[in-house]
C-alpha positions in Angstrom: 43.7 36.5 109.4 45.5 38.7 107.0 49.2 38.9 107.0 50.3 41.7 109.0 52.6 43.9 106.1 55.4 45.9 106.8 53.3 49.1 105.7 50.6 48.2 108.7 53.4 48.4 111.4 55.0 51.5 110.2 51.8 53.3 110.0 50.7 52.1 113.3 53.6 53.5 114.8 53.6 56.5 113.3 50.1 56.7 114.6 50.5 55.8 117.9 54.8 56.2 118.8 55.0 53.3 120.1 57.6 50.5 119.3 58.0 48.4 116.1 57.6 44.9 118.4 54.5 46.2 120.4 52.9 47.5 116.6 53.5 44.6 115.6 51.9 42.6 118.5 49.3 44.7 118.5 48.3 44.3 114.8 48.6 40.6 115.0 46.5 40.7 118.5 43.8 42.9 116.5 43.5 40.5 113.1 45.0 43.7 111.2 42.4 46.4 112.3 44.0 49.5 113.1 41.7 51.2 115.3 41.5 48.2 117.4 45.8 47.6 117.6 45.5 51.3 118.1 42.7 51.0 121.3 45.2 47.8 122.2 48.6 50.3 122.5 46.4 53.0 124.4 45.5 50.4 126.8 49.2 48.9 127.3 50.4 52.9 127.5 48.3 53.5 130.6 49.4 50.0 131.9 53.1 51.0 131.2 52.1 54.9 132.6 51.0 53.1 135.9 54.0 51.5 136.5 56.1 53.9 135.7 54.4 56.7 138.0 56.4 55.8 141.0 59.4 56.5 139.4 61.2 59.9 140.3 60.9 62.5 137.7 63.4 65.0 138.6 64.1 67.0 135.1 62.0 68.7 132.9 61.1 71.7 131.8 59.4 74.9 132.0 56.7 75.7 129.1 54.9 79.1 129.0 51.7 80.2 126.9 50.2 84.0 126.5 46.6 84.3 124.8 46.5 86.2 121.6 46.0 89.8 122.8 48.4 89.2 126.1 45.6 89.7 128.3 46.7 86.4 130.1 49.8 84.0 130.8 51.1 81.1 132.2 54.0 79.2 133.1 54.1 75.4 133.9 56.4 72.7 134.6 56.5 69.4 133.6 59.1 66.9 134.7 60.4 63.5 133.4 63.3 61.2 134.7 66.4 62.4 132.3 67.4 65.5 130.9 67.3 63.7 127.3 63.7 63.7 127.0 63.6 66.9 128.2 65.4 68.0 125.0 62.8 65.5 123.2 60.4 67.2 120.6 57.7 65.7 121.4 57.7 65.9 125.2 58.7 69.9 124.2 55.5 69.9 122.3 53.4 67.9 125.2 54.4 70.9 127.4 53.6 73.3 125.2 50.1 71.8 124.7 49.5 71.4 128.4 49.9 75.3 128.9 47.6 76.2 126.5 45.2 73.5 127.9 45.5 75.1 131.2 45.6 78.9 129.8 42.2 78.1 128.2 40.9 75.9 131.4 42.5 75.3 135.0 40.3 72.9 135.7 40.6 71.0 132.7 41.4 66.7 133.6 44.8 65.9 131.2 45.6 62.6 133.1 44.9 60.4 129.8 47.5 63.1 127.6 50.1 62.3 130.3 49.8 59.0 130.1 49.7 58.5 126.5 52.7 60.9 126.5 54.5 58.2 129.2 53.9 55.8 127.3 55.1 57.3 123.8 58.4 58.1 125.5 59.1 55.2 128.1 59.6 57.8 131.2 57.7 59.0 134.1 56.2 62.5 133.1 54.7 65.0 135.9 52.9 67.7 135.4 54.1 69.6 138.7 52.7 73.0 138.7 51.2 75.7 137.3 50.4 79.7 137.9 48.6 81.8 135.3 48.8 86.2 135.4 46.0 88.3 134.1 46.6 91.9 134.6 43.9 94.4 135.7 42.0 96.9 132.7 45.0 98.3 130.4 48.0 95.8 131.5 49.3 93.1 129.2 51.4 90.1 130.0 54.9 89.0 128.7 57.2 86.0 128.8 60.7 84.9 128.9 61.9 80.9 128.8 65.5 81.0 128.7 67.6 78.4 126.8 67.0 75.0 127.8 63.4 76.2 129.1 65.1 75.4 132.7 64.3 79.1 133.6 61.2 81.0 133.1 59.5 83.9 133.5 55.9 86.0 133.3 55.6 89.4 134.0 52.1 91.5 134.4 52.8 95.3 133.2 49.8 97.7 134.7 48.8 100.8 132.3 46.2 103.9 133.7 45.3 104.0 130.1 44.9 102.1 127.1 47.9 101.4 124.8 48.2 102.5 121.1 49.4 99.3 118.9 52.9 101.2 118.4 53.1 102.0 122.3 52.1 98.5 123.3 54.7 96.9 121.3 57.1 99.3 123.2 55.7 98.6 126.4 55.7 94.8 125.2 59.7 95.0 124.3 60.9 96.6 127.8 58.3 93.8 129.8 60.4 91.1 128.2 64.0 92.6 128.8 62.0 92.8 132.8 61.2 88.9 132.4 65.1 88.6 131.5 66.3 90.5 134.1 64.3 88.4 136.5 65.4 85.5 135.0 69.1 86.6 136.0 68.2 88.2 139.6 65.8 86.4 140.8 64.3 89.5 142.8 62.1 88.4 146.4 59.1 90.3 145.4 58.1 93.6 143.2 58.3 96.6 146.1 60.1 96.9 149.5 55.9 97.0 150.3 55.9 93.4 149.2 58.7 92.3 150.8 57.4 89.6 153.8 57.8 91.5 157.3 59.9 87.9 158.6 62.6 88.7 156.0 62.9 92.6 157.2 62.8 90.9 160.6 65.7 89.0 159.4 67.5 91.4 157.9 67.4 93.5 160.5 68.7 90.6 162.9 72.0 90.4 160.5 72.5 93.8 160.5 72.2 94.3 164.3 75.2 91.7 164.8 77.2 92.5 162.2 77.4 96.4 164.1 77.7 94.7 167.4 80.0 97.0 169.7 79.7 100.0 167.3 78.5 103.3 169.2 74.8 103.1 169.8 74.0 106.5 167.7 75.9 104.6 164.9 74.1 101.4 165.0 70.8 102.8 163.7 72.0 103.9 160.6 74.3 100.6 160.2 71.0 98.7 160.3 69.4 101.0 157.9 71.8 101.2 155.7 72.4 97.3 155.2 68.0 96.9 154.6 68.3 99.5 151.8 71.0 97.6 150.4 68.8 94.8 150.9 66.1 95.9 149.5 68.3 97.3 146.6 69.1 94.0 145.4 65.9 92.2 146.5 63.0 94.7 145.2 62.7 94.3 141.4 61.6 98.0 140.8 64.7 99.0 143.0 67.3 97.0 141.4 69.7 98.4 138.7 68.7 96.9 135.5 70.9 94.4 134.2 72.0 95.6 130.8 72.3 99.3 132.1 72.9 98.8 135.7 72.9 103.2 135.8 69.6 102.5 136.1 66.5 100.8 138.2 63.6 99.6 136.5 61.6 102.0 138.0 63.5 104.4 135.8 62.6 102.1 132.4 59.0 102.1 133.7 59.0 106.2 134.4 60.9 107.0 130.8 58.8 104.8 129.0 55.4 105.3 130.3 56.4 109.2 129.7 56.9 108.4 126.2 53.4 106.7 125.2 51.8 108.5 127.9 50.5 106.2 130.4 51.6 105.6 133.6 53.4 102.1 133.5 54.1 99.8 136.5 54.8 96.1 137.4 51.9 94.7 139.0 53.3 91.0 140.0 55.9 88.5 138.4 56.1 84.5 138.5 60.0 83.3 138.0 59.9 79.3 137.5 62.9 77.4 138.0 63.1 73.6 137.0 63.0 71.2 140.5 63.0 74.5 142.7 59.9 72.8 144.5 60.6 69.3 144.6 
C-alpha cells in the first residue's frame, strides 16, 4: 500500500466535504484510490443521512428560481436543524440548485443530492415544499426573498398584450415592489372574489356581535362596513401600497398598464414563510 500523503486527504476532502479523519480513513480503506475513498464517503454519507433523518429540522430557508424569459417561477423550502447552517454557503447553494431542479422538472428524484448534502454538513436537511407560477399568454413572473431568505415571495403579473422590452422591465420593477409588499402584508388572497366564503362567514359573525344592541337599521351597515375594511386590508389589489399607502395596487396596476398600454393585473401570488407549515 502506498502511504497515504497529506496532499491525498486534502484533495479528498475538498472533493467530497467530508472530514479530515473520515478522508483519511477512507484513503487508507481504499489502498490510496480516490474514486474508490470517494464511492467509500458517499456510502458512509447516506449511512450518516439515514440516521440523521429522524431528527427534527425546524430552520431553513426559502430559495426561489425564475427561468430566463420569466415565463415561470418557483419557491421552495428547505429545512435543516439550526439556523447556522442555514446561513451556510453551501446548503444556500443546495437550495438554490434544488429550485432550478424542480423549475426544470417537478417530478425530478433529488433523494441522493439530499443526502450527500446531509452528509457534507452533519444536519438533517428537508426538502419541505414547493409551488411553481406560470402565468397565462403575455404575463411574466417576479420574485422577492427577503433578507435571511426566511420570507419569500412570487408573483404572476397578467398582460392582454405583449410587452415591449422597455415596458416589461417596467412592468417587471412594480411586480417586485408587489412581491415586497406581500412580503410585509401578507394579504389572504388577490380579490374580495378570492376571498374563501367561511372567512366572509366569519367576518360577518364578528361584525354582527361587535354591533350587538345597536338599532336594527344600523346594524346592516355596521356589518358592511367592518367586511370592507376587511377586505381592505385582506385583498392584495385593495390594499394601500406600502411605500405610498395614498394608493391601492389596483391603482399601480391601472397607471402603469396605461403607460405601456396593456391592461395589467395580478393573476395569483405564493408568499412562503420558513416553518409556517410544520
Amino acid at each position: 500500500m502506498s502511504p497515504i500523503s497529506k496532499e491525498d486527504v486534502v484533495n479528498l476532502r475538498e472533493k467530497t466535504g467530508a472530514g479530515l479523519i473520515d478522508c483519511k480513513r477512507a484513503l487508507a480503506d481504499s489502498n490510496g484510490d480516490m474514486e474508490e475513498a470517494i464511492s467509500i464517503l458517499r456510502k458512509k454519507g447516506v449511512a450518516s443521512a439515514a440516521k440523521k433523518a429522524g431528527r427534527d429540522a425546524g430552520e431553513g430557508i426559502i430559495a426561489q428560481y425564475l427561468n430566463d424569459d420569466r415565463s415561470k417561477g418557483i419557491l421552495v423550502e428547505v429545512n435543516c436543524e439550526t439556523d447556522f447552517v442555514a446561513k451556510n454557503k453551501d446548503f444556500i447553494s443546495f437550495s438554490q440548485e434544488v429550485a432550478q431542479n424542480l423549475l426544470g422538472n417537478p417530478e425530478i428524484d433529488l433523494e441522493s443530492k439530499r443526502t450527500e448534502q446531509v452528509a457534507k454538513i452533519g444536519e438533517n436537511i428537508r426538502i419541505s415544499r414547493s409551488e411553481s407560477l406560470a402565468p397565462s399568454g403575455n404575463g411574466l413572473v417576479e420574485s422577492y426573498v427577503h433578507t435571511g431568505s426566511k420570507v419569500a415571495v412570487l408573483i404572476a403579473i397578467s398582460s392582454d398584450l405583449p410587452l415591449a422590452e422597455g415596458s416589461k422591465t417596467k412592468v417587471q420593477s412594480l411586480a417586485k415592489d408587489l412581491c415586497m409588499h406581500i412580503a410585509a402584508t401578507s394579504p389572504v388572497c388577490v380579490s374580495r372574489d378570492n376571498v374563501p366564503s367561511e372567512l366572509v362567514e366569519k367576518e360577518k359573525e364578528i361584525a354582527l356581535a361587535q354591533a350587538e344592541g345597536k338599532p336594527p337599521q344600523a346594524i346592516e351597515k355596521i356589518v358592511q362596513g367592518k367586511l370592507e375594511k376587511y377586505f381592505s386590508t385582506s385583498c392584495l389589489l385593495e390594499q394601500p401600497f406600502v411605500k405610498d399607502p395614498d394608493h391601492a395596487i389596483k391603482d399601480l396596476l391601472s397607471s402603469l398598464g396605461k403607460d405601456v398600454g396593456a391592461a395589467l393585473g395580478v393573476e395569483s401570488f405564493i408568499r412562503f414563510q420558513v416553518g409556517e407549515n410544520s
